[in-house]
FIDREN-973598 format. One record per residue (C-alpha): residue number from 0; y, x, z; residue in one letter. Coordinates in steps of 0.2 Angstrom, whole numbers. Each point is the difference from the previous one (the first is absolute). Example, Ala and Ser with C-alpha at 12.3 -4.5 7.8 and 13.67 -1.06 7.14 Angstrom:
<nodes>
node nr=0 | c2=-22 | c1=62 | c3=39 | rest=A;
node nr=1 | c2=17 | c1=6 | c3=-3 | rest=S;
</nodes>
This chain:
<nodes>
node nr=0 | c2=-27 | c1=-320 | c3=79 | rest=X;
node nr=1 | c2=14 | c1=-5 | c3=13 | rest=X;
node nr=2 | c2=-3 | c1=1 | c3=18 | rest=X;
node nr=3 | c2=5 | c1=-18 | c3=2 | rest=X;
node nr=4 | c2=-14 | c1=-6 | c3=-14 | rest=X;
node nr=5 | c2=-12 | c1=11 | c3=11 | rest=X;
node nr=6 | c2=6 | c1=-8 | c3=14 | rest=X;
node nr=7 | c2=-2 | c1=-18 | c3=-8 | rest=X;
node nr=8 | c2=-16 | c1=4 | c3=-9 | rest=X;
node nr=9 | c2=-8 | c1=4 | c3=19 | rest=X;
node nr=10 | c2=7 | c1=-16 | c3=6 | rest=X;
node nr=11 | c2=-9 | c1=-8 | c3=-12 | rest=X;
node nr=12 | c2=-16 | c1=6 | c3=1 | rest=X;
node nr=13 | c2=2 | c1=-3 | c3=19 | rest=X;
node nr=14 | c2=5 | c1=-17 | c3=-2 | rest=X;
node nr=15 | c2=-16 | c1=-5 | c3=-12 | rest=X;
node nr=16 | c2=-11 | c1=10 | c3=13 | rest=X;
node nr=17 | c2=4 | c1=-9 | c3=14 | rest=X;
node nr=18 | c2=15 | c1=-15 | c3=-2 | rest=X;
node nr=19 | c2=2 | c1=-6 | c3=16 | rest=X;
node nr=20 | c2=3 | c1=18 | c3=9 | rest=X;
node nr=21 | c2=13 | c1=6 | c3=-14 | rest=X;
node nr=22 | c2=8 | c1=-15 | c3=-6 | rest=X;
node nr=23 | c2=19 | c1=8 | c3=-2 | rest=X;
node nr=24 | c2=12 | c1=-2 | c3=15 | rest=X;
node nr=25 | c2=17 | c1=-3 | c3=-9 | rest=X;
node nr=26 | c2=7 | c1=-4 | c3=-16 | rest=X;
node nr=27 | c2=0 | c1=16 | c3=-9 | rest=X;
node nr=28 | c2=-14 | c1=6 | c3=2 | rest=X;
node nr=29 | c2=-7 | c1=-19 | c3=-7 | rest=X;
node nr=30 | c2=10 | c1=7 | c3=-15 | rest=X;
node nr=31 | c2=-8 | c1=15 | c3=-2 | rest=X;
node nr=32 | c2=-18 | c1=-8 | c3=3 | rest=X;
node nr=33 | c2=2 | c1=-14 | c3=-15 | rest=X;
node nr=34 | c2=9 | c1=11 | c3=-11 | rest=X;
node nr=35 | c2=-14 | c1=13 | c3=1 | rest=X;
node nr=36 | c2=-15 | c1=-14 | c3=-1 | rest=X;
node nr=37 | c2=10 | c1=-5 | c3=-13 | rest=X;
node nr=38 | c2=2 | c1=19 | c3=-10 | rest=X;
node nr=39 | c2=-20 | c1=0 | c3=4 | rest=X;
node nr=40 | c2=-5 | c1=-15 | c3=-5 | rest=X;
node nr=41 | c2=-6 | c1=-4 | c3=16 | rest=X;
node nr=42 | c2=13 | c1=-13 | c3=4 | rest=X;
node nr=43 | c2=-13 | c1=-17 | c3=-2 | rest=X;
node nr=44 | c2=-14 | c1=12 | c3=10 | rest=X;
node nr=45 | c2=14 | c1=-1 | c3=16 | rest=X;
node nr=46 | c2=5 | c1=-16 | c3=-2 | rest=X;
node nr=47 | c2=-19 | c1=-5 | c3=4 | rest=X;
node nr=48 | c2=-1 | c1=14 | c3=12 | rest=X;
node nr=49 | c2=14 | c1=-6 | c3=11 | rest=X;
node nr=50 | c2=-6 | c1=-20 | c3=-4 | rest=X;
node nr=51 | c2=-3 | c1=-1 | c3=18 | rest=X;
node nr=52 | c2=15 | c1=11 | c3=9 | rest=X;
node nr=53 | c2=15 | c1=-8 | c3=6 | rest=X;
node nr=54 | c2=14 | c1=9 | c3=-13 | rest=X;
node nr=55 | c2=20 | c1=-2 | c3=1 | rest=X;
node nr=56 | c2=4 | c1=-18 | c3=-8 | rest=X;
node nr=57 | c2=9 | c1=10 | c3=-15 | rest=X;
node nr=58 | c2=-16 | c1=8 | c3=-6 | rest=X;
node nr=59 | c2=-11 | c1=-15 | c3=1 | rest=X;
node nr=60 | c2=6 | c1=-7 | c3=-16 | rest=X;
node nr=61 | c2=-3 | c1=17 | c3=-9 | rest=X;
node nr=62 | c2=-17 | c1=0 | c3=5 | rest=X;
node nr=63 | c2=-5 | c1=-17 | c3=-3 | rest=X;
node nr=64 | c2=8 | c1=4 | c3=-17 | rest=X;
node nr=65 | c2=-12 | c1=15 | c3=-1 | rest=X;
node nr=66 | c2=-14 | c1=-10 | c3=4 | rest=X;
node nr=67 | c2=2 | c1=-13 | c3=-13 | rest=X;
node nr=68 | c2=3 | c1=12 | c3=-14 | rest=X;
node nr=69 | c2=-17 | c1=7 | c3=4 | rest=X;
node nr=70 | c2=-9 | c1=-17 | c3=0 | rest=X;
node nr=71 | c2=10 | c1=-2 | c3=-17 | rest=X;
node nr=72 | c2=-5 | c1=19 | c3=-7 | rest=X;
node nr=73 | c2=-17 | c1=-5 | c3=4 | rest=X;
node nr=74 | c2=-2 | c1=-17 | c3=-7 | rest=X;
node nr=75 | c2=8 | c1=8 | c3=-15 | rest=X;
node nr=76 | c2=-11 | c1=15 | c3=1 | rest=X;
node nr=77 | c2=-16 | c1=-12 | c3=-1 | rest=X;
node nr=78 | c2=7 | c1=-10 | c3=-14 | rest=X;
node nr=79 | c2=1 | c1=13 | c3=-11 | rest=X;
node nr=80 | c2=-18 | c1=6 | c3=5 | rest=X;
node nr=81 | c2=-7 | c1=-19 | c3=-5 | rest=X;
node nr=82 | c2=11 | c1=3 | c3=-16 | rest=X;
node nr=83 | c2=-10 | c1=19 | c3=-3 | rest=X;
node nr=84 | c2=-14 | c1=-11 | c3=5 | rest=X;
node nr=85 | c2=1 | c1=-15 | c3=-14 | rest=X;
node nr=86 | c2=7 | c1=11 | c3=-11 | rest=X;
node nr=87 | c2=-16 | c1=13 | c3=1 | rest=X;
node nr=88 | c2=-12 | c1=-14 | c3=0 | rest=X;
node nr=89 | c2=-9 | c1=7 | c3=-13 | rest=X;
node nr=90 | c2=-4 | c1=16 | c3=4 | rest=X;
node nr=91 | c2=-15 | c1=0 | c3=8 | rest=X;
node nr=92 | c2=4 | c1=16 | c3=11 | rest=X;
node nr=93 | c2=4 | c1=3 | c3=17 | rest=X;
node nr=94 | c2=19 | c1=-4 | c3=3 | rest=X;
node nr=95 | c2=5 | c1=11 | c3=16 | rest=X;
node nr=96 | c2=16 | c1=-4 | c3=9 | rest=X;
node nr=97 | c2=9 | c1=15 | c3=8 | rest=X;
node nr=98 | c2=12 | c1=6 | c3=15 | rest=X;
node nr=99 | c2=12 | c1=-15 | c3=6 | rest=X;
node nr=100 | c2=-9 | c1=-15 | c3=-11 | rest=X;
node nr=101 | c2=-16 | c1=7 | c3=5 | rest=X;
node nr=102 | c2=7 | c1=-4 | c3=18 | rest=X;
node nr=103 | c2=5 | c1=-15 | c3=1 | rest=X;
node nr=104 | c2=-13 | c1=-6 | c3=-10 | rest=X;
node nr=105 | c2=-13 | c1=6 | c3=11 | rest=X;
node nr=106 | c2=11 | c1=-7 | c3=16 | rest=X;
node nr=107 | c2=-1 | c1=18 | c3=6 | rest=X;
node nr=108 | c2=12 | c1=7 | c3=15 | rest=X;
node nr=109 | c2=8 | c1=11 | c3=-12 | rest=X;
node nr=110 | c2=9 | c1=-17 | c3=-10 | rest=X;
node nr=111 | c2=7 | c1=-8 | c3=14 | rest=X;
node nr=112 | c2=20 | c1=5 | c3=-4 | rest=X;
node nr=113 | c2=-4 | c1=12 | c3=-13 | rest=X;
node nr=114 | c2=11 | c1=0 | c3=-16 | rest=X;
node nr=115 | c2=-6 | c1=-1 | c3=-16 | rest=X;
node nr=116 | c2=4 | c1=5 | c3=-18 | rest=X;
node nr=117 | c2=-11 | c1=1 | c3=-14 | rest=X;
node nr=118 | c2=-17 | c1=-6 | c3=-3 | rest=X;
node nr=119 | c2=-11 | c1=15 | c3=0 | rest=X;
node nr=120 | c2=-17 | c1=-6 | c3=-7 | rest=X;
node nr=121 | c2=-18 | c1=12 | c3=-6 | rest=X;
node nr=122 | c2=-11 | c1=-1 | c3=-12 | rest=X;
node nr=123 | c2=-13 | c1=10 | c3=-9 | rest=X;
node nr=124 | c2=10 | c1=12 | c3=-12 | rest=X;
node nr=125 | c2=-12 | c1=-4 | c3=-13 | rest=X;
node nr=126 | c2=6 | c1=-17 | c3=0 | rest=X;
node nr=127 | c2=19 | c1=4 | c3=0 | rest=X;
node nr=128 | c2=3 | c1=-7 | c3=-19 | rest=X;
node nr=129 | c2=-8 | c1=-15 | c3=3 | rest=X;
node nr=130 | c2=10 | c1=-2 | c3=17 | rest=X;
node nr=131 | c2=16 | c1=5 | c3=-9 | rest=X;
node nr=132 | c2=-2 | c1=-13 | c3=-15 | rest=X;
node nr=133 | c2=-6 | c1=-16 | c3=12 | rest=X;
node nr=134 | c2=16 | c1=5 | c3=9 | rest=X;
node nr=135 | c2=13 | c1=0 | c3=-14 | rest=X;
node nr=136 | c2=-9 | c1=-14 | c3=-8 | rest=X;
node nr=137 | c2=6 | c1=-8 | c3=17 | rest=X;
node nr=138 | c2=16 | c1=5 | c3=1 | rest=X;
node nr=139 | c2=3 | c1=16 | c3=7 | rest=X;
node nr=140 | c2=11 | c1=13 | c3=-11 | rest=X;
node nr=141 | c2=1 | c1=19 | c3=-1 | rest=X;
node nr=142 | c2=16 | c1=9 | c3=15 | rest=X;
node nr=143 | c2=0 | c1=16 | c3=-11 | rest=X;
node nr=144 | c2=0 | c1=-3 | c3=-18 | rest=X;
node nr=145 | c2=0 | c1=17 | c3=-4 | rest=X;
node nr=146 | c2=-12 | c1=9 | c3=-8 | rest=X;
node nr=147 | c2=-2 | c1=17 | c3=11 | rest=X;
node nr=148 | c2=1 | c1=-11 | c3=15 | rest=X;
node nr=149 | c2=-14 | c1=-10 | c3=-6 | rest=X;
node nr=150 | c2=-10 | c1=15 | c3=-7 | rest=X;
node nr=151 | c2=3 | c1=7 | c3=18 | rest=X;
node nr=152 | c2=-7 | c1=-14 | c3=10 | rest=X;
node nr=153 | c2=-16 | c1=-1 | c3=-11 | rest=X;
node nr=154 | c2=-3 | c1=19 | c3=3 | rest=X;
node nr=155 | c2=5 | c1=8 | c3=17 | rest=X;
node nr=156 | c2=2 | c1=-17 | c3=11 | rest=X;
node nr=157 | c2=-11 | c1=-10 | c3=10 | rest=X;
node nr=158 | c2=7 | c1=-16 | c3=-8 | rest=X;
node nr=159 | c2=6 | c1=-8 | c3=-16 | rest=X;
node nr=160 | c2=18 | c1=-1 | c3=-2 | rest=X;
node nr=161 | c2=8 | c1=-12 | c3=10 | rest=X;
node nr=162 | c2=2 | c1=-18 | c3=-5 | rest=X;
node nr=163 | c2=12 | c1=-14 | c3=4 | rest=X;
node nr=164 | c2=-3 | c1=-20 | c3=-4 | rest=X;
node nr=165 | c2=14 | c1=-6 | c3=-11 | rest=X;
node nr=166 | c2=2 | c1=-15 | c3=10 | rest=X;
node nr=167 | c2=-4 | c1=2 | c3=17 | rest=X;
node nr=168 | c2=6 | c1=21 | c3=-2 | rest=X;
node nr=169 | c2=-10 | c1=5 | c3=11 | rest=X;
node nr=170 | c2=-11 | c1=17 | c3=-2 | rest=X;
node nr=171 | c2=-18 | c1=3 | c3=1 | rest=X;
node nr=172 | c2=-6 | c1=19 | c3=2 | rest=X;
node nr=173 | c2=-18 | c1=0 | c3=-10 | rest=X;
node nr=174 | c2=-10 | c1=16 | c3=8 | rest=X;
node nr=175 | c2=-16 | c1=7 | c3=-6 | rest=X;
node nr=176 | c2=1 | c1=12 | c3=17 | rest=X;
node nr=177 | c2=10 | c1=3 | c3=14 | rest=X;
node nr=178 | c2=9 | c1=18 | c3=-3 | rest=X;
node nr=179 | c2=7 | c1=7 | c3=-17 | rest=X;
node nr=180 | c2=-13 | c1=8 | c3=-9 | rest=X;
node nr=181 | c2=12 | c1=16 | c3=1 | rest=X;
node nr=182 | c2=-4 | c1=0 | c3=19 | rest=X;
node nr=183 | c2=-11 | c1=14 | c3=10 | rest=X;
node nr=184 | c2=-10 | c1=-13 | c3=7 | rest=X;
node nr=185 | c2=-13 | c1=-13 | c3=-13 | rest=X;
node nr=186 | c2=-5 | c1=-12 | c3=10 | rest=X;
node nr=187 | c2=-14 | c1=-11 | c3=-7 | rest=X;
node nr=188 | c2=5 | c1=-17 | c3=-7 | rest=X;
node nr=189 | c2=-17 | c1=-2 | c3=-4 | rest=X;
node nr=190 | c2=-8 | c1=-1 | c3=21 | rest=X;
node nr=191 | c2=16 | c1=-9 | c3=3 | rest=X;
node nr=192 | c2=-3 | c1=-15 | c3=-12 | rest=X;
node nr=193 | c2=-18 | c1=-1 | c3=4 | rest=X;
node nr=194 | c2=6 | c1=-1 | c3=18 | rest=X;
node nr=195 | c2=16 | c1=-13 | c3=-1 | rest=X;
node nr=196 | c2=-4 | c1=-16 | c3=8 | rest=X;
node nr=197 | c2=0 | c1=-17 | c3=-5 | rest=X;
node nr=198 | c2=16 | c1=-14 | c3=4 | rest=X;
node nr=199 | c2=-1 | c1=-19 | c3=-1 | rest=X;
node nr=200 | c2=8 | c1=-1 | c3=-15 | rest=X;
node nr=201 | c2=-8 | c1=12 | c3=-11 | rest=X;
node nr=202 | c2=9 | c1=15 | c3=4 | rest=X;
node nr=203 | c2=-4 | c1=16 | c3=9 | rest=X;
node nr=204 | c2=6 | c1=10 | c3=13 | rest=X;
node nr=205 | c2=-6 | c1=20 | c3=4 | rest=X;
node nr=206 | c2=-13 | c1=2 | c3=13 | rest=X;
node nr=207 | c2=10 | c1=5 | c3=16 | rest=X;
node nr=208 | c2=-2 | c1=18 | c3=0 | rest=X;
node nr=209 | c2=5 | c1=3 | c3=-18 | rest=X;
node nr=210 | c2=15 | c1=-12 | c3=5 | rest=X;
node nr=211 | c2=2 | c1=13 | c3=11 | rest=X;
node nr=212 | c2=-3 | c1=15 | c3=-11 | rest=X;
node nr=213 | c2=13 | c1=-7 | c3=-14 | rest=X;
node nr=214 | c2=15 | c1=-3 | c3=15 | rest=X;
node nr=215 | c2=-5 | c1=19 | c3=4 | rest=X;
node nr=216 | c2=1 | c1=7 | c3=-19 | rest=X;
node nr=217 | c2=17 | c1=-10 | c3=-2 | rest=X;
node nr=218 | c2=6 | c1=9 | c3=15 | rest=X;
node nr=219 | c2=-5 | c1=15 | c3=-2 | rest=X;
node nr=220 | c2=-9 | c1=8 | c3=-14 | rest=X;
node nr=221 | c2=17 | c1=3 | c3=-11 | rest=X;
node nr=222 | c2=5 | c1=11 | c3=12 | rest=X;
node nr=223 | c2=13 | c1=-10 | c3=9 | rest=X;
node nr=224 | c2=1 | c1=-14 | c3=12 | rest=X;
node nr=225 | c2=6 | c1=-13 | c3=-11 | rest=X;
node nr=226 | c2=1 | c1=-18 | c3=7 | rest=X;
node nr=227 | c2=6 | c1=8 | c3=16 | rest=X;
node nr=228 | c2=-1 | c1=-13 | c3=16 | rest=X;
node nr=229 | c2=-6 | c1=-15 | c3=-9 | rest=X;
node nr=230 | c2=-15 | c1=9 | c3=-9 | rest=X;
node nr=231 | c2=-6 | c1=6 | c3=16 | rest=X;
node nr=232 | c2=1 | c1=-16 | c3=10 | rest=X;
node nr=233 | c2=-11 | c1=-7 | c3=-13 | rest=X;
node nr=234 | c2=-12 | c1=16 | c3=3 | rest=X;
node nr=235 | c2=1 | c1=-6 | c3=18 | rest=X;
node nr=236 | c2=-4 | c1=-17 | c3=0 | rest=X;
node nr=237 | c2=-14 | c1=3 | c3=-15 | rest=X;
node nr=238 | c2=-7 | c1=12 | c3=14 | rest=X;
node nr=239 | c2=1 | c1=-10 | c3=14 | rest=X;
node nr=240 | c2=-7 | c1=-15 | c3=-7 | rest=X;
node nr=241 | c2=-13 | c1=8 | c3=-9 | rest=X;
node nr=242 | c2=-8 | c1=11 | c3=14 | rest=X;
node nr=243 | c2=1 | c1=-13 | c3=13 | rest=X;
node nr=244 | c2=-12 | c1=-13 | c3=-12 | rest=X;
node nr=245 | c2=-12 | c1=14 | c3=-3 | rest=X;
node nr=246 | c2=-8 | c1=13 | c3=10 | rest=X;
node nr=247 | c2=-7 | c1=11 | c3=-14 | rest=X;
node nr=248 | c2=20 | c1=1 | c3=-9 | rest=X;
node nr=249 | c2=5 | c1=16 | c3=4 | rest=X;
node nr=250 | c2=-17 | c1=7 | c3=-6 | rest=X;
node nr=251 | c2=1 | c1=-7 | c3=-18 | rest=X;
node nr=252 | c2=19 | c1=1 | c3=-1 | rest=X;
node nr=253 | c2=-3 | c1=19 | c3=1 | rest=X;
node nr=254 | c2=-13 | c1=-1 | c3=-12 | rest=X;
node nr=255 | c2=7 | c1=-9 | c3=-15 | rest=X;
node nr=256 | c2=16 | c1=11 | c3=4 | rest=X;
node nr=257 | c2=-10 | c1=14 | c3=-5 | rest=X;
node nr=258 | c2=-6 | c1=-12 | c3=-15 | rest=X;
node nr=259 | c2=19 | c1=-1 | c3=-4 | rest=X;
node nr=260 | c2=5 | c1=19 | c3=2 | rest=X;
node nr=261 | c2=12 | c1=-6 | c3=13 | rest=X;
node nr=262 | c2=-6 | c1=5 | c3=17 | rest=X;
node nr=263 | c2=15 | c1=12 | c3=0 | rest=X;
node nr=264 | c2=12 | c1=-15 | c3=-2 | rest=X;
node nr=265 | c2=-9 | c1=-12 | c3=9 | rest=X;
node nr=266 | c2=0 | c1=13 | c3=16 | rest=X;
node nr=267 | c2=19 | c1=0 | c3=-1 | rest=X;
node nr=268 | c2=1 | c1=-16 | c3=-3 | rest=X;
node nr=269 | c2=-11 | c1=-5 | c3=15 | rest=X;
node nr=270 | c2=9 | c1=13 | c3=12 | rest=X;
node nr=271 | c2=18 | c1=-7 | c3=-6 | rest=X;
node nr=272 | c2=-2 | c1=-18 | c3=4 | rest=X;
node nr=273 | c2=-8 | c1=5 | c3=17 | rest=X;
node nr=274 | c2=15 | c1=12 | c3=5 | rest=X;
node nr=275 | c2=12 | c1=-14 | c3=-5 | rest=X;
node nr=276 | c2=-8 | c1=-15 | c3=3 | rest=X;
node nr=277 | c2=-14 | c1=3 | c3=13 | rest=X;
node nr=278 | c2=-14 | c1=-3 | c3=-12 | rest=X;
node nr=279 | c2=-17 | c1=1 | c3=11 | rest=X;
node nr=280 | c2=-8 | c1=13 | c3=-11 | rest=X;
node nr=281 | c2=-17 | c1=10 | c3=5 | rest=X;
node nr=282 | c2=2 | c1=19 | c3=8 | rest=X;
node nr=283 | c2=-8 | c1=7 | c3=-13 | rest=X;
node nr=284 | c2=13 | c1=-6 | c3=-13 | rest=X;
</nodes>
C-alpha cells in the first residue's frame, strides 16, 4: 500500500466523517479524493455526503454524475428484486433480501449512495431445489457450467452457484446462510429466518441486529478486512441508525452475536467503524 493511497484513503474517510470541515482545498487533492471514492466504491456515498458543500465548478458535474448513477443502481437493484419476487411467486417460503438491496429496500442510511452489484437473496436451504427450478423456469441460467464448480458450491458454500438472467444478464446470489460452510464461525440460518422482517411487497429484510451480524461476518470472520472503507461505512450507518431507534440494541445485538459465533468479528467490526468513522459505540464495546 503506497503512501499517497494511505494519504488518499484518510482524506476520504475524513471527508464522509465530517464534509464541510475537510472538503479538499485544491485541485489535486479533489483528484486523489474521487479517485479513491471511486477505487472504494464510495464514490456515490461522497457525492451525497458533499450534496450540501460548496465544491470547485469542475467537480460539480462529477458528483451530480455519481448521484444519478446511484439513484439508477438502485432502481435497477429493486427491479431485479420484484423480478426474484414474481419469479418465486410460488414458493411459499420466506424470501430475504441481503446487504446493499436489503438497504435500499428498507430506505436505510446505509443505501443512500451506496453501490450495488448482485442481488443477494436467502432462503431456507431445504427449499434451495425448489428456489433453483422457479428461477430457471423464469429465466435465470447457470455462470459456471462446470461440473466441480457446481459440485463445490452445493457442498462447502453458503449459496448456490451464481446465476445470471439471459435477458436482463443480471446475477442473483441464492444463500441458504451467510458464511461458507468451510468457515470457523456457523451461524444459525435457522434464528435468522424466524427473525427476518416483513416489506410491503412481500419480501424480507434481517432483523437489525442480524443485518448487523452478517456486515460483521463479511468483514471479518475470513480472516481479512475485505470490503475495506465501503463495508465499514455501511457497519456505520447500520449502527448508527439502529441504536438511536432503539435503546435495548446494543444488549441484543451482543446476544444473537454470540447466536451467530461472531462476537469476535463483530467486536472488530464495531471498534473499526468507530476509529474511522466516529461510530457512537458503548464503553463496554
Amino acid at each position: 500500500m503506497t503512501r499517497r493511497f494511505t494519504r488518499s484513503a484518510q482524506m476520504l474517510v475524513d471527508v464522509l466523517r465530517d464534509p464541510a470541515g475537510y472538503a479538499p482545498s485544491d485541485g489535486a487533492r479533489w483528484t486523489d479524493l474521487i479517485s479513491i471514492a471511486r477505487a472504494e466504491s464510495l464514490i456515490g456515498t461522497l457525492a451525497y455526503r458533499l450534496k450540501d458543500v460548496d465544491v470547485p465548478v469542475q467537480v460539480k458535474p462529477i458528483l451530480k454524475d455519481a448521484m444519478e448513477s446511484a439513484v439508477l443502481a438502485r432502481r435497477q437493484a429493486l427491479w431485479e428484486a420484484d423480478c426474484a419476487r414474481r419469479a418465486l411467486a410460488g414458493y411459499g417460503g420466506k424470501i430475504i433480501l441481503m446487504k446493499g438491496t436489503a438497504y435500499v429496500a428498507a430506505g436505510l442510511d446505509a443505501g443512500i449512495g451506496r453501490s450495488i452489484g448482485d442481488l443477494d437473496i436467502m432462503v431456507v436451504q431445504d427449499d434451495l431445489g425448489l428456489v433453483e427450478e422457479l428461477l430457471l423456469d423464469a429465466g435465470w441460467e447457470w455462470v459456471k457450467p462446470d461440473p466441480y464448480d457446481d459440485q463445490y458450491y452445493r457442498e462447502y458454500m453458503h449459496e448456490l452457484p451464481p446465476l445470471i438472467h439471459k435477458e436482463r444478464d443480471r446475477m442473483i446470489d441464492v444463500h441458504h446462510t451467510t458464511l461458507p460452510l468451510t468457515a470457523r464461525p456457523t451461524p444459525d440460518a435457522d434464528a435468522m429466518l424466524d427473525a427476518a422482517e416483513k416489506l410491503e411487497n412481500g419480501l424480507y429484510i434481517m432483523s437489525p441486529e442480524d443485518m448487523v451480524c452478517h456486515c460483521a461476518a463479511h468483514l471479518m470472520a475470513d480472516g481479512d478486512l475485505a470490503g475495506g472503507l465501503r463495508n465499514l461505512w455501511d457497519m456505520h450507518c447500520l449502527l448508527t441508525e439502529f441504536s438511536g431507534a432503539s435503546d435495548g440494541f446494543w444488549d441484543e445485538l451482543n446476544n444473537r452475536a454470540q447466536l451467530h459465533q461472531l462476537e469476535r468479528a463483530l467486536g472488530r467490526s464495531v471498534r473499526h467503524a468507530s476509529r474511522l468513522y466516529g461510530t457512537d459505540v458503548p464503553s463496554d464495546w
